[in-house]
C-alpha positions, -999 to +999 in steps of 0.1 A: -522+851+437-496+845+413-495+821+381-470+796+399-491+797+431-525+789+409-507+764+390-493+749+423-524+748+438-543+731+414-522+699+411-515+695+447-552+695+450-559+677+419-565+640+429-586+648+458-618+637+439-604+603+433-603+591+465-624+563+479-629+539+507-660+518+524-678+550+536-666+572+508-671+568+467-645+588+439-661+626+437-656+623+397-671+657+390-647+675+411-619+652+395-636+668+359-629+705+369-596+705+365-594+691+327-603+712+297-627+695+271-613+668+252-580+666+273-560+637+270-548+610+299-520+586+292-514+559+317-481+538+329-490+508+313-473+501+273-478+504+251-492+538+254-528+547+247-545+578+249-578+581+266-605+608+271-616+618+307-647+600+305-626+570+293-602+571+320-630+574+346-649+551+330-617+524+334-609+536+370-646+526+380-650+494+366-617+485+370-600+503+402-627+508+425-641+472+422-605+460+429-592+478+457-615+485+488-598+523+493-571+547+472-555+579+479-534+598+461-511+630+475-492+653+451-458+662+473-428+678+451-439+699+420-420+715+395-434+742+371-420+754+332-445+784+325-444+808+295-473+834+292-507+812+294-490+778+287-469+754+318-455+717+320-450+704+352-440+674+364-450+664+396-444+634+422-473+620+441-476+590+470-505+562+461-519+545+494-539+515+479-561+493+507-545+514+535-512+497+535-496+498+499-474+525+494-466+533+454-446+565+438-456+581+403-445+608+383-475+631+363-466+651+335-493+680+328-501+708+301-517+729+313-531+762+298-547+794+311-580+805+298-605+829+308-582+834+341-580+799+352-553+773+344-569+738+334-550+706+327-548+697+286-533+669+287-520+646+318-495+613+314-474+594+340-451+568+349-449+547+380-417+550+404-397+517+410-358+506+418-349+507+382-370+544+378-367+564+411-382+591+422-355+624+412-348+636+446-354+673+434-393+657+436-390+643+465 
């Protein structure tokens, strides 16, 4: 496998631990594997504030999962910047929230290769509306 085929695969695969519905709770420690220590999430909402992993998870399960009975979210265009053991990508992915609403975001990773695996350092997004579209080369 190449670098761009590792790298792809691990963010189109990426939010399938934080998933959840009636039958099926947020698989947290397989949403873990992907981060390095001490990386760093940044949210949609502004101002912007900077929040561990276990903060972020922390938020999502006392906030997220109590409000919305189900959540799914599917990475669909990706585009990669790599040089040597460092990438950026930015990457479009569909939100289903309760089964019916449809939402569009776009992640920005670093991500870094050590020990022959590429692990997310830090991870921010944005959400998709009229005013902010999706690019169409994300689409």
């Amino acid at each position: 496998m190449t670098d761009e085929t590792d790298i792809h695969a691990l963010i189109k695969a990426h939010f399938e631990g934080m998933k959840w519905n009636s039958s099926e709770n947020a698989d947290w420690a397989r949403f873990r594997r992907d981060f390095l220590p001490g990386a760093a999430l940044c949210g949609a909402a502004r101002p912007a504030q900077v929040r561990s992993l276990d903060e972020f998870i922390d938020r999502m399960e006392t906030v997220a999962c109590k409000n919305l009975r189900s959540f799914e979210e599917h990475t669909q265009g990706v585009k990669i910047l790599r040089f040597g053991n460092i990438a950026v990508v930015l990457a479009m992915s569909e939100l289903l929230e309760d089964g019916t609403d449809v939402n569009h975001d776009i992640s920005g990773y670093l991500l870094v290769k050590s020990e022959g695996r590429w692990s997310i350092l830090a991870h921010a997004w944005d959400q998709a509306s009229d005013e902010n579209p999706v690019p169409d080369d994300l689409r």
